[in-house]
Backbone as a printed PyTorch tensor [residue, N CA C, xyz], in Angstrom:
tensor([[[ -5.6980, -11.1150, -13.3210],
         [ -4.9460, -10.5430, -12.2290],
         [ -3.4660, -10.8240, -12.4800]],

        [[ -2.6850,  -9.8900, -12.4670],
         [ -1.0350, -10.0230, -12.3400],
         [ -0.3780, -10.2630, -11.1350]],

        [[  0.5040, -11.2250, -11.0070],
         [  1.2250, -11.1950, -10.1780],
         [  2.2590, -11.0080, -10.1170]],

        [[  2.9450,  -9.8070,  -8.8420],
         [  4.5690,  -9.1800,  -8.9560],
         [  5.3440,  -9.7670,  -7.8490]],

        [[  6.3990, -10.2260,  -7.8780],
         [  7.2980, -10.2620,  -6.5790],
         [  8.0540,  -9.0540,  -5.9060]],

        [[  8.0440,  -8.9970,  -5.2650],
         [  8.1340,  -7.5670,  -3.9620],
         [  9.3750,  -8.2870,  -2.5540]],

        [[ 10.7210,  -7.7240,  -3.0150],
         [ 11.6610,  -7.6110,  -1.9390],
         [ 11.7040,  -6.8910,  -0.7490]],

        [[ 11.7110,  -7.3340,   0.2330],
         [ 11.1920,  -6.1560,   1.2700],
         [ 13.2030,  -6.8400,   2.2050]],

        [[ 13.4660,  -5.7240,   2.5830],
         [ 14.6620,  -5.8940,   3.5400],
         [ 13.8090,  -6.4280,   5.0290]],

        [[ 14.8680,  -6.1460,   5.9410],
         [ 14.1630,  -7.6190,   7.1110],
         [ 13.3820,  -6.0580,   8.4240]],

        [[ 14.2900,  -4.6840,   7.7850],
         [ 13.0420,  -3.9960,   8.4390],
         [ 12.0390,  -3.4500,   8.4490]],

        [[ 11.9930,  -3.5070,   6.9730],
         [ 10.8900,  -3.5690,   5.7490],
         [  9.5940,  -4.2790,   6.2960]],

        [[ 10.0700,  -5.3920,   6.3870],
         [  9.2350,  -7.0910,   6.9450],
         [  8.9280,  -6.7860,   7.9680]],

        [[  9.5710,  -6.4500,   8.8440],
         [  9.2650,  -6.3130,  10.4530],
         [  8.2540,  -5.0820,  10.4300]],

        [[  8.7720,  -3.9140,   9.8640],
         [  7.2560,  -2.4780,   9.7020],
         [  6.2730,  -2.8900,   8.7620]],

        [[  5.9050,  -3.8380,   8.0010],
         [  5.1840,  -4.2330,   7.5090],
         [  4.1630,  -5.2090,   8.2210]],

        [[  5.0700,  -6.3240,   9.3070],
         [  3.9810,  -6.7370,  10.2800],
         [  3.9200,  -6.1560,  11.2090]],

        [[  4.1040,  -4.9790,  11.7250],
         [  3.6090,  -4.0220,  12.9190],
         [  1.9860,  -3.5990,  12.1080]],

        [[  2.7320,  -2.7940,  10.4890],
         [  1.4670,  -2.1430,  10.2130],
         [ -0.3450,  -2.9860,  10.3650]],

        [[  0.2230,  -4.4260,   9.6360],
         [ -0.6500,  -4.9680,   9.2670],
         [ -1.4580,  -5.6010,  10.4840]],

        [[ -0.4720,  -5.5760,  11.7560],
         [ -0.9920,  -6.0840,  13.2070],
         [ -1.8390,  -5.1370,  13.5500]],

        [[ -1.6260,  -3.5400,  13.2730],
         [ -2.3990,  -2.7440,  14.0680],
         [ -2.9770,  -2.3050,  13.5310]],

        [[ -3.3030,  -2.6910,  11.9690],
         [ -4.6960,  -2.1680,  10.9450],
         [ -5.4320,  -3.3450,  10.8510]],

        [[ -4.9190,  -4.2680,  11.4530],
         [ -6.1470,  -5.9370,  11.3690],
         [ -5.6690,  -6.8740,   9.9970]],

        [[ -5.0360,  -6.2770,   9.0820],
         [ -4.8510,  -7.2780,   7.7130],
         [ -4.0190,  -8.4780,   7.5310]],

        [[ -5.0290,  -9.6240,   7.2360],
         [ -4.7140, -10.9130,   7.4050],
         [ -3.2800, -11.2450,   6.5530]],

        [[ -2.7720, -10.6460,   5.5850],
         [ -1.9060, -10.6040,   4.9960],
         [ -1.6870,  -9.8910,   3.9360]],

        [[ -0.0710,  -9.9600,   3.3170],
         [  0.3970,  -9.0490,   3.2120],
         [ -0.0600,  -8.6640,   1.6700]],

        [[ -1.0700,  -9.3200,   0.8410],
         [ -2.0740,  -8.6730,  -0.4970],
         [ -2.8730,  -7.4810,  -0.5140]],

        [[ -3.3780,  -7.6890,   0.8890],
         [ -4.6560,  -7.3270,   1.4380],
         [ -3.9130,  -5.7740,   1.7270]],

        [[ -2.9050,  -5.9630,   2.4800],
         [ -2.5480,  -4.7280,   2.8100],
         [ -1.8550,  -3.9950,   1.6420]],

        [[ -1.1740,  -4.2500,   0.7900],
         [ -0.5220,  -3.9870,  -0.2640],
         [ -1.4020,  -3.3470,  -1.5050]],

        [[ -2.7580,  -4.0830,  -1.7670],
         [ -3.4070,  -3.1830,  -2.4100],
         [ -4.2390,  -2.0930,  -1.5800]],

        [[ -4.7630,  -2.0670,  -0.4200],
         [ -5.1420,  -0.8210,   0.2750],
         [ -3.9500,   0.0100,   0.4680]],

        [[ -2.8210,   0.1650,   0.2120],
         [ -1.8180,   1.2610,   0.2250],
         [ -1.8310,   1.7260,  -1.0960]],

        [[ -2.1610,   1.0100,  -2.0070],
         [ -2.3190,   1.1420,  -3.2110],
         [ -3.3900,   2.2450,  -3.8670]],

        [[ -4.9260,   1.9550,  -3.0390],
         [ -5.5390,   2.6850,  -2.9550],
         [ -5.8970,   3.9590,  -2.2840]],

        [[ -5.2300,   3.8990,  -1.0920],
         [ -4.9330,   4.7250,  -0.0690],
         [ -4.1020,   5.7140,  -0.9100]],

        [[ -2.6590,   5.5270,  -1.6940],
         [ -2.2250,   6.3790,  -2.4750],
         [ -2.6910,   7.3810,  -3.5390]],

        [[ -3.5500,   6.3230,  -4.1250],
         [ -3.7800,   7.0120,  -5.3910],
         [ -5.0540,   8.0560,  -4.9100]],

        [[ -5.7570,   7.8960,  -4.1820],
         [ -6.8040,   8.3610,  -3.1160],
         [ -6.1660,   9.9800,  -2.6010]],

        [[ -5.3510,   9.8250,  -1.8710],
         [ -4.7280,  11.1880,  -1.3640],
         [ -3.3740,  11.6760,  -2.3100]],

        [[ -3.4180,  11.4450,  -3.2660],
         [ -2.8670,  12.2290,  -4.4390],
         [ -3.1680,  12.9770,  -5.4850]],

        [[ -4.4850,  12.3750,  -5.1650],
         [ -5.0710,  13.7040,  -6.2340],
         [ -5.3670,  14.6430,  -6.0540]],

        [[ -6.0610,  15.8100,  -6.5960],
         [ -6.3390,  16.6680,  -6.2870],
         [ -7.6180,  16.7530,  -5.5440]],

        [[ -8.5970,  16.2680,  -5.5810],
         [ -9.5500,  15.9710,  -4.8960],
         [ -8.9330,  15.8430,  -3.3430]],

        [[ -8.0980,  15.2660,  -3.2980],
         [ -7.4150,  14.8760,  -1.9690],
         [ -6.9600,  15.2370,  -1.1460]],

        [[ -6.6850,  16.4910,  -2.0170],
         [ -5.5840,  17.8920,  -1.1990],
         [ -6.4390,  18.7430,  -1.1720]],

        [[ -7.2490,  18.8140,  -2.0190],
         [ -8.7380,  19.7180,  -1.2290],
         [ -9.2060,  19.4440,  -0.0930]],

        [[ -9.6620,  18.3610,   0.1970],
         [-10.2750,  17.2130,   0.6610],
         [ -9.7530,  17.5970,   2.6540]],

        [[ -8.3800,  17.3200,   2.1290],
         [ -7.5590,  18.0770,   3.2490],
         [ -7.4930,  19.2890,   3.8690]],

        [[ -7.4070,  20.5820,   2.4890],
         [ -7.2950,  21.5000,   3.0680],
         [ -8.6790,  21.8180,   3.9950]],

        [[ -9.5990,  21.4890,   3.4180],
         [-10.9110,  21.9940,   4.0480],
         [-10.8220,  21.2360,   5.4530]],

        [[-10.7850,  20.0480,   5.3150],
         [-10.5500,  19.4060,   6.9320],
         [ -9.5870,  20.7770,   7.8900]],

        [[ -8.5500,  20.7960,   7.3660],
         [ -7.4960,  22.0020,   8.1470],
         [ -8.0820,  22.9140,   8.1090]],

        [[ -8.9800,  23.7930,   7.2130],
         [ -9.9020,  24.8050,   7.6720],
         [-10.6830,  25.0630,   8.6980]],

        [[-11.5500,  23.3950,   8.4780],
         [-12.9160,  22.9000,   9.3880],
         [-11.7340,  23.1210,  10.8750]],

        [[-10.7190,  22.5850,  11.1130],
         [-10.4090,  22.5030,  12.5130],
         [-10.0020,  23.8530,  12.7590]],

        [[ -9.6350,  24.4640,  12.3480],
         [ -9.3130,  26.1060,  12.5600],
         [-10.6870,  26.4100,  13.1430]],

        [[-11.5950,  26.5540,  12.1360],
         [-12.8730,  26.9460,  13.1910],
         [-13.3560,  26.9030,  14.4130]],

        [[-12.9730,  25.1340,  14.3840],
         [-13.3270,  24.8010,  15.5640],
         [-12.0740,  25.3470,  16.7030]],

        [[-11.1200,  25.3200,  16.5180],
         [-10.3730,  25.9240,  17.2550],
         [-10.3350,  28.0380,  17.9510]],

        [[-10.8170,  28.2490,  16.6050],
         [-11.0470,  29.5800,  17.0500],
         [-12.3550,  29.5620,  17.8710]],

        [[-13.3290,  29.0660,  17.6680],
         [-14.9220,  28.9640,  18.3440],
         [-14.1100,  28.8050,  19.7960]],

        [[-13.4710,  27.3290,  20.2090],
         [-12.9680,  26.9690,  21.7400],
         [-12.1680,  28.1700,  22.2330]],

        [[-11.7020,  28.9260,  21.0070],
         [-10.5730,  30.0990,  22.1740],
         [-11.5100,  31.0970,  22.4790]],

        [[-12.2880,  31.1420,  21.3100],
         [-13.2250,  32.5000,  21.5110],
         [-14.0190,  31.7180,  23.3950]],

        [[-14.4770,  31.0000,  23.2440],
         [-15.1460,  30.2740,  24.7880],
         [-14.2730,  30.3910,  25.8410]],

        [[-12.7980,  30.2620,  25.8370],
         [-12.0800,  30.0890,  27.0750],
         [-11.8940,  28.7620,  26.8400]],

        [[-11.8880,  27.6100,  26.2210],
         [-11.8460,  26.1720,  26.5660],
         [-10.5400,  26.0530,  25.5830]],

        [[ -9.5660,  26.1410,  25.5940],
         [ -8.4880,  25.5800,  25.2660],
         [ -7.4460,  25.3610,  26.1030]],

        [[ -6.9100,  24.5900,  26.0400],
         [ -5.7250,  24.2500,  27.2400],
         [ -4.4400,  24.7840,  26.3660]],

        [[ -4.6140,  25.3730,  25.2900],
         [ -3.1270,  26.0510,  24.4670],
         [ -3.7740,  27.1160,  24.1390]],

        [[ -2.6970,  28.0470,  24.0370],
         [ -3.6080,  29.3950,  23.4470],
         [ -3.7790,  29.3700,  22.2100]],

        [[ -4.5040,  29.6660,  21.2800],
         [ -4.8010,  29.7010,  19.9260],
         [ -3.7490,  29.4690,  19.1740]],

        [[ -2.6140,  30.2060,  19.0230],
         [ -1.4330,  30.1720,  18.1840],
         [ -0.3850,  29.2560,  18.2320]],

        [[ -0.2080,  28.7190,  19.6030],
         [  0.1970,  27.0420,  19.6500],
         [ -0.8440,  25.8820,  19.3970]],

        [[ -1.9020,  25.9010,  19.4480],
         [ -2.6830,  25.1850,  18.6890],
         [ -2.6610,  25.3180,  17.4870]],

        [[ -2.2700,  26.5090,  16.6690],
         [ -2.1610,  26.5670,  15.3870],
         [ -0.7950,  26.4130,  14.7660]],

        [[  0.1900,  26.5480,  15.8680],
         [  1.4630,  26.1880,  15.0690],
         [  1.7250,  24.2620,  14.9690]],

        [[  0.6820,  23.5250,  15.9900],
         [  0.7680,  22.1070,  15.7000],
         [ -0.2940,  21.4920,  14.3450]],

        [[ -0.7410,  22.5560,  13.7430],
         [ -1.3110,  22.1040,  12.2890],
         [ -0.3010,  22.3810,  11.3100]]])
């Protein structure tokens, strides 16, 4: 295992323990390699597929609720917040 030293400025530090307060991580390794993975994860191409189809899948579901009457936005402001 390698170890790197990592400068963080003091608001750096401070958004770093917000993140790690409100994702549960005991410290700051733990969180540092899950961003790590988290990156390399939604950068690939797999990832951006992965995505688009999610943004598809909710279109559906969004057209199904307008086609019903159950939307509280009309279709096209629901679709301009994707």
């Amino acid at each position: 295992m390698t170890t790197i030293l990592l400068k963080l400025n003091d608001m750096q530090e401070s958004e770093l323990k917000e993140f790690m307060k409100e994702e549960g991580y005991s410290n700051k390794t733990e969180f540092i390699r899950f961003l790590i993975k988290f990156y390399k994860y939604n950068r690939s191409s797999a990832g951006a597929d992965r995505f688009e189809k999610a943004v598809d899948s909710l279109k559906g579901v969004l057209i199904d609720l307008n086609k019903k009457g159950k939307l509280d936005k009309t279709l096209e402001e629901q679709l301009d917040d994707i």
